[in-house]
ROZA-887806 format. One record per residue (C-alpha): residue number from 1; residue in one letter; z, x, y. Coordinates in steps of 0.25 Angstrom, whole numbers, plus 5000, padded with zeros to 4 digits. Example, Ala and Ser with C-alpha at 12.3 -4.5 7.8 and 13.67 -1.06 7.14 Angstrom:
<rs>
nr,rest,up,east,north
1,A,5031,5049,4982;
2,S,5029,5055,4996;
</rs>
This chain:
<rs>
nr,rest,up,east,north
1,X,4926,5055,5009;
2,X,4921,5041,5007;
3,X,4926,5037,4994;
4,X,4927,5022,4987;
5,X,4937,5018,4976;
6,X,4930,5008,4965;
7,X,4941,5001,4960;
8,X,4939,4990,4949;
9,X,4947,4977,4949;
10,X,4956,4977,4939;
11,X,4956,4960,4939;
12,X,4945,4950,4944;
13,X,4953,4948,4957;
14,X,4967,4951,4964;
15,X,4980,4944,4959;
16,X,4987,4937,4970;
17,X,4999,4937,4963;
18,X,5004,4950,4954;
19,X,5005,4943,4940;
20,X,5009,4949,4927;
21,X,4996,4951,4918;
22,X,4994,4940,4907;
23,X,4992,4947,4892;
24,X,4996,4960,4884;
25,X,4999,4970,4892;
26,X,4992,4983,4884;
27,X,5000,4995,4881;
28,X,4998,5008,4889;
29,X,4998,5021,4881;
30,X,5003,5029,4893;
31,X,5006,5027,4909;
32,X,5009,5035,4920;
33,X,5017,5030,4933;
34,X,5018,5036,4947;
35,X,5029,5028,4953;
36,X,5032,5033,4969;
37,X,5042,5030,4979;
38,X,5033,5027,4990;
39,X,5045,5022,5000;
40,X,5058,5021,5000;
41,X,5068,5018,5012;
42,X,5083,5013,5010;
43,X,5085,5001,4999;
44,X,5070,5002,4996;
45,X,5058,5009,4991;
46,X,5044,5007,4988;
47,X,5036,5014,4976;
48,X,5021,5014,4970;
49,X,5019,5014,4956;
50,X,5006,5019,4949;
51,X,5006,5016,4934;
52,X,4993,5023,4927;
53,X,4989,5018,4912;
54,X,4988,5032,4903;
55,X,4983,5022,4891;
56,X,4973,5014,4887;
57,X,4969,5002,4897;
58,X,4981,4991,4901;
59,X,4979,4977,4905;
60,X,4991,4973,4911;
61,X,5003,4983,4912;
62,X,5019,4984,4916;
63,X,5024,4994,4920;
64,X,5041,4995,4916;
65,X,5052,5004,4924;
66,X,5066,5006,4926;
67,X,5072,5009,4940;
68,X,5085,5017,4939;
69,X,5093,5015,4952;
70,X,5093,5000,4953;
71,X,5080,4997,4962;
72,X,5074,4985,4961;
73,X,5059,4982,4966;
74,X,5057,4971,4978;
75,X,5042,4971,4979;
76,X,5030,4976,4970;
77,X,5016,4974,4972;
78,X,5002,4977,4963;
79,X,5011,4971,4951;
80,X,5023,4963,4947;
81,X,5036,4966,4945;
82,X,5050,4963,4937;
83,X,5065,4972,4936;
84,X,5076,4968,4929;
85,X,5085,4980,4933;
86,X,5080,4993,4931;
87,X,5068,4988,4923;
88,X,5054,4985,4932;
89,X,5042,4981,4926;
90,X,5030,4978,4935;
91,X,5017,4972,4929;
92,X,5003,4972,4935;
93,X,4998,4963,4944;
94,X,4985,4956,4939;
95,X,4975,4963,4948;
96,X,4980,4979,4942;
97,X,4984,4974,4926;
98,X,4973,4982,4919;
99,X,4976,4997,4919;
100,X,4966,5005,4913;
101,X,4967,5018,4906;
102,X,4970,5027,4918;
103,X,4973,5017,4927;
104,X,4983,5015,4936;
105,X,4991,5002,4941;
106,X,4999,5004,4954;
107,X,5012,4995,4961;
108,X,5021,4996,4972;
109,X,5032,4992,4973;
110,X,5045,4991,4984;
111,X,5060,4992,4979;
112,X,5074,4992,4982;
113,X,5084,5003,4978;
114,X,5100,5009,4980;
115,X,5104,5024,4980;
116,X,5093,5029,4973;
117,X,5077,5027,4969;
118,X,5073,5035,4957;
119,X,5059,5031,4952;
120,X,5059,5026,4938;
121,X,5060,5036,4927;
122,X,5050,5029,4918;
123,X,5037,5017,4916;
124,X,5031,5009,4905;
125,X,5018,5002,4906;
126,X,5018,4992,4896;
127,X,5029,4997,4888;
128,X,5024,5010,4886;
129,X,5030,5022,4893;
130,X,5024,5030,4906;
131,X,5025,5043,4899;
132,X,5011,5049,4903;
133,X,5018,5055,4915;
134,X,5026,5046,4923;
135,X,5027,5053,4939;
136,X,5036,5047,4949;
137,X,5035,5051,4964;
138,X,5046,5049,4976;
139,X,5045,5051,4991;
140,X,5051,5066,4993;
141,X,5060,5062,5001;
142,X,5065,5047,5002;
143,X,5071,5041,5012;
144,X,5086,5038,5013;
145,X,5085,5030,5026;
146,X,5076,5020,5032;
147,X,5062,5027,5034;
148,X,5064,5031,5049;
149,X,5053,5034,5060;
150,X,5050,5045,5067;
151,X,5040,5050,5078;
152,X,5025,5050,5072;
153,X,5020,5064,5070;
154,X,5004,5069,5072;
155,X,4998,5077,5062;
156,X,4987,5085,5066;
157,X,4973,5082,5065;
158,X,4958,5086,5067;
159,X,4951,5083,5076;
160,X,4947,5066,5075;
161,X,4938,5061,5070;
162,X,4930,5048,5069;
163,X,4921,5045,5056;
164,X,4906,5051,5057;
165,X,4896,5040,5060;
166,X,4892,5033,5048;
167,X,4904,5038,5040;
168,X,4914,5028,5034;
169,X,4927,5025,5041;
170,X,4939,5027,5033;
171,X,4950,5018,5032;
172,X,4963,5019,5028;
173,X,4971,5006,5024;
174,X,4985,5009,5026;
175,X,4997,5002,5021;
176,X,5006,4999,5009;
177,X,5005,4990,4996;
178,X,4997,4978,5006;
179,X,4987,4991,5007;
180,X,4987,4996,4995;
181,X,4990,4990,4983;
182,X,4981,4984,4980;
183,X,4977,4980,4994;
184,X,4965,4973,4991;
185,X,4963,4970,5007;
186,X,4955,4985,5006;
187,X,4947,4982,4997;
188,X,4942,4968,5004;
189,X,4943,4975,5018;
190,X,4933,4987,5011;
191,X,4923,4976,5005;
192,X,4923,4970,5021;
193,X,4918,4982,5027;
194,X,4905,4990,5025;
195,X,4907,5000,5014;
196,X,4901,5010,5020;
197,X,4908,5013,5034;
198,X,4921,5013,5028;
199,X,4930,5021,5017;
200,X,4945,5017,5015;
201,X,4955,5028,5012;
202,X,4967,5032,5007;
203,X,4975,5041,4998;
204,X,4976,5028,4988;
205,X,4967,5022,4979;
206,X,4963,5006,4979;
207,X,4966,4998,4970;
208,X,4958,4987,4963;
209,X,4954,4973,4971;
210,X,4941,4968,4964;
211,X,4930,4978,4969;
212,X,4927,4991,4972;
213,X,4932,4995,4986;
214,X,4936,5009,4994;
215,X,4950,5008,4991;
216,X,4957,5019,4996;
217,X,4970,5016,5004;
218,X,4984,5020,5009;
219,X,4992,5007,5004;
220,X,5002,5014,5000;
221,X,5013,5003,4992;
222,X,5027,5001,4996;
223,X,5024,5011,5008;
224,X,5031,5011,5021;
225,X,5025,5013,5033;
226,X,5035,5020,5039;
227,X,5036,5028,5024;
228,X,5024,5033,5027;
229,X,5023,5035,5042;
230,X,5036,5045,5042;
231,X,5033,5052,5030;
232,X,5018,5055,5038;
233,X,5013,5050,5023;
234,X,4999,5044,5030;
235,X,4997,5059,5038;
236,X,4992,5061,5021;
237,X,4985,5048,5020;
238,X,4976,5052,5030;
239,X,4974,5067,5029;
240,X,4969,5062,5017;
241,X,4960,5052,5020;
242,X,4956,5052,5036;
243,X,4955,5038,5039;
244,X,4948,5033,5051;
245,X,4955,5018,5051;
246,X,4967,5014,5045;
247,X,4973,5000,5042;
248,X,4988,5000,5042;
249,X,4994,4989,5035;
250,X,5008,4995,5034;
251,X,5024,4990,5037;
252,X,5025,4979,5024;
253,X,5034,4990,5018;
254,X,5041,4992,5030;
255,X,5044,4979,5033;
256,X,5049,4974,5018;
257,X,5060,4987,5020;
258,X,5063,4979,5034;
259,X,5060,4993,5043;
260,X,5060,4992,5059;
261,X,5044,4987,5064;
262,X,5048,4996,5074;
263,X,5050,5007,5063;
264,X,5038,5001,5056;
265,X,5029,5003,5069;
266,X,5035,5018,5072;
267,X,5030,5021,5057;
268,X,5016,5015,5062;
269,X,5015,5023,5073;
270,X,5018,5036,5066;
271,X,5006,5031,5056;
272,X,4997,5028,5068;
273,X,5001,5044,5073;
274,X,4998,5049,5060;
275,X,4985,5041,5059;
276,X,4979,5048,5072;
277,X,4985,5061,5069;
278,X,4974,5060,5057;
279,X,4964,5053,5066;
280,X,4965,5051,5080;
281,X,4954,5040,5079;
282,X,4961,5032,5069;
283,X,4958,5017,5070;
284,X,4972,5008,5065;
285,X,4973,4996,5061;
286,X,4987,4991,5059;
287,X,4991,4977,5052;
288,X,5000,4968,5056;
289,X,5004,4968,5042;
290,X,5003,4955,5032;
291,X,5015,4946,5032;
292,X,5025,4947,5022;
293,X,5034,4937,5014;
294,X,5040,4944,5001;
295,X,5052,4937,4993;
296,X,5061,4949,4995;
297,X,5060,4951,5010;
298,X,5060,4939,5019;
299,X,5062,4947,5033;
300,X,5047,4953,5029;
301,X,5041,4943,5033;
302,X,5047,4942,5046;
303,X,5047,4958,5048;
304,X,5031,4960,5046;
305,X,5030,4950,5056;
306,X,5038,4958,5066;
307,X,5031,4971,5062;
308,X,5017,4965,5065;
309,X,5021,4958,5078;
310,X,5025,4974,5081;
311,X,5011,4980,5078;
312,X,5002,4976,5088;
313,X,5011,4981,5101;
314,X,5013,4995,5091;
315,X,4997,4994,5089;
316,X,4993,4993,5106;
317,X,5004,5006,5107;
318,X,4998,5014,5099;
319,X,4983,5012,5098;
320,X,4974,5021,5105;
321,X,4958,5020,5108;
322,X,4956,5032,5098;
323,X,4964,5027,5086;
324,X,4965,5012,5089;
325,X,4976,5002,5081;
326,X,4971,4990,5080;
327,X,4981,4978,5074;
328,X,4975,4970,5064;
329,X,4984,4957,5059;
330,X,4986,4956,5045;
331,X,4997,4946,5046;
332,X,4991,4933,5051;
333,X,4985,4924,5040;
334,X,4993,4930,5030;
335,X,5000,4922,5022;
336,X,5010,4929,5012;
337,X,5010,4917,5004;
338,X,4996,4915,5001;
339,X,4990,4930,5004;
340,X,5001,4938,4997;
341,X,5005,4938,4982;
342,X,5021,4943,4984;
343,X,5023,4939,5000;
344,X,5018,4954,5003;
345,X,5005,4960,4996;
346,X,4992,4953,4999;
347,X,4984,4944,4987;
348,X,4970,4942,4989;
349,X,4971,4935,4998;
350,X,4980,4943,5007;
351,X,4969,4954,5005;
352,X,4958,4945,5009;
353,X,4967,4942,5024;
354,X,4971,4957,5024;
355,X,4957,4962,5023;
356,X,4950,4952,5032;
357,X,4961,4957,5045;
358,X,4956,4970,5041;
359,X,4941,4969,5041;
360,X,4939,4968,5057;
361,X,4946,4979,5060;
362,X,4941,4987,5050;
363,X,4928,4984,5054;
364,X,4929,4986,5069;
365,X,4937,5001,5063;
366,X,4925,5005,5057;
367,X,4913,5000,5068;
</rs>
């Protein structure tokens, strides 16, 4: 079912930086947190946070916890972020400060831990306690080890088929925080093409950049690309939304945690299988994947580049004339320094780049 998302903006434009909201922060009467474990491998994890006002409308909001096995957070994005031991605090970024009543702010975040990695027994959002119901969610089974490949399995699947004439073609954009939080390149990408031929999807919302666009996705934050190909978590992510093209930008994640590109590549492969086990004409369009320059990982920069000089040769292996990949370069012209706002994520003008490389071959997709 076609559907489209009308998000507001909650700020006249995008932050390029994630700044601490200037004023008095108002009190919230009640909040509820969901914080998952999204990922976690040796030494490391990953985790999505949703806080959701219970009270009366916010504008401007921080959200106080204590870690109880002595992890520390290395990267965050949608906000900003202090520790001093135990005690986080992480503060809105300027584009997500205004929490209505009901609404709900979300961040990601990656982090380091030793022996064990319970979730945090308790939040506060502007001093006053999450009590409303406070749920916290793990994988079922975590890893102990480095997240290992295996052969890709095939689910079966009807017969194929190829979007009726004059229906739109659905898109999934498929990805981790560059993706998805807020990952304003959709929503550029979206207004470029005509309205009508076209539907993105995805288990996940948008989120606010401006305008109203169809906002739907699988950027999933902090995610793993080998995460999610071995624990066959897109096989879902399609039954439930049927795309017909998807655009992967996937492997930061995997590159910050310093895993194999050929173990990177094997996970894209099992992907790929489980793309046509759900459509045997899917259309694939893989990125090489932005650059990289964070302040706590100085081999990232140097890692993403061997995993993109790896794609292309991986791509012509594996594409077919019935479900062709098609390599779109996402790292040339892209300077951390002036199109990224912590050496990872994209500012506005990272989206802008992001969504231009798209546009062609989103348009040639959908012809």
């Amino acid at each position: 079912m076609h559907r489209r998302l009308a998000l507001l903006a909650v700020a006249t434009a995008l932050a390029s930086t994630a700044v601490i909201t200037a004023g008095r922060a108002d009190a919230a009467a009640g909040c509820q947190v969901k914080y998952t474990i999204s990922s976690q491998w040796p030494g490391g994890f990953g985790a999505a946070v949703d806080v959701t006002n219970l009270g009366d409308a916010i504008n401007g909001w921080s959200l106080v916890f204590n870690f109880g096995a002595g992890q520390t957070v290395t990267q965050l994005w949608n906000g900003s972020v202090t520790q001093s031991g135990a005690a986080v605090t992480v503060r809105n970024a300027a584009w997500n400060a205004s929490l209505g009543a009901g609404g709900t702010a979300s961040f990601g975040f990656n982090g380091s831990w030793t022996g064990s990695n319970p979730v945090p027994s308790s939040f506060t959002l502007n001093g006053v306690g999450c009590t409303g119901a406070v749920t916290t969610t793990a994988p079922t089974t975590a890893p102990t080890t480095a997240p290992t490949t295996s052969s890709p399995t095939t689910t079966p699947t009807t017969t194929p088929t190829t979007p009726p004439a004059g229906s739109p073609v659905k898109i999934m954009a498929l990805g981790d925080s560059i993706t998805g939080s807020p990952g304003c390149w959709r929503a550029l990408l979206w207004q470029k093409l005509p309205a009508a031929q076209v539907d993105f999807v995805g288990t996940l919302p948008g989120q606010g950049c401006g305008f109203t666009y169809d906002g739907e996705n699988e950027g999933h934050g902090g995610y793993l690309a080998i995460n999610v190909a071995n624990q066959d978590l897109l096989v879902g992510w399609l039954a439930a939304t049927d795309p017909d093209v998807v655009l992967m930008h996937f492997g930061t994640n995997d590159v910050w945690s310093n895993l194999p590109t050929t173990q990177i590549l094997t996970a894209f492969t099992r992907l790929v299988t489980q793309m046509r086990a759900s459509n045997p004409n899917m259309k694939i369009g893989v990125a090489q994947i932005i650059p990289m320059n964070p302040s706590s990982c100085t081999e990232c920069g140097a890692r993403a580049v061997a995993l993109n000089a790896a794609i292309p040769a991986w791509a012509a292996g594996l594409t077919t004339a019935a479900s062709p990949i098609t390599v779109v370069d996402q790292w040339t012209g892209f300077d951390t320094a002036t199109d990224t706002y912590d050496g990872v994520h994209p500012n506005d003008a990272g989206n802008v780049k992001i969504a231009n490389r798209w546009y062609p071959y989103v348009s040639g997709a959908i012809s």
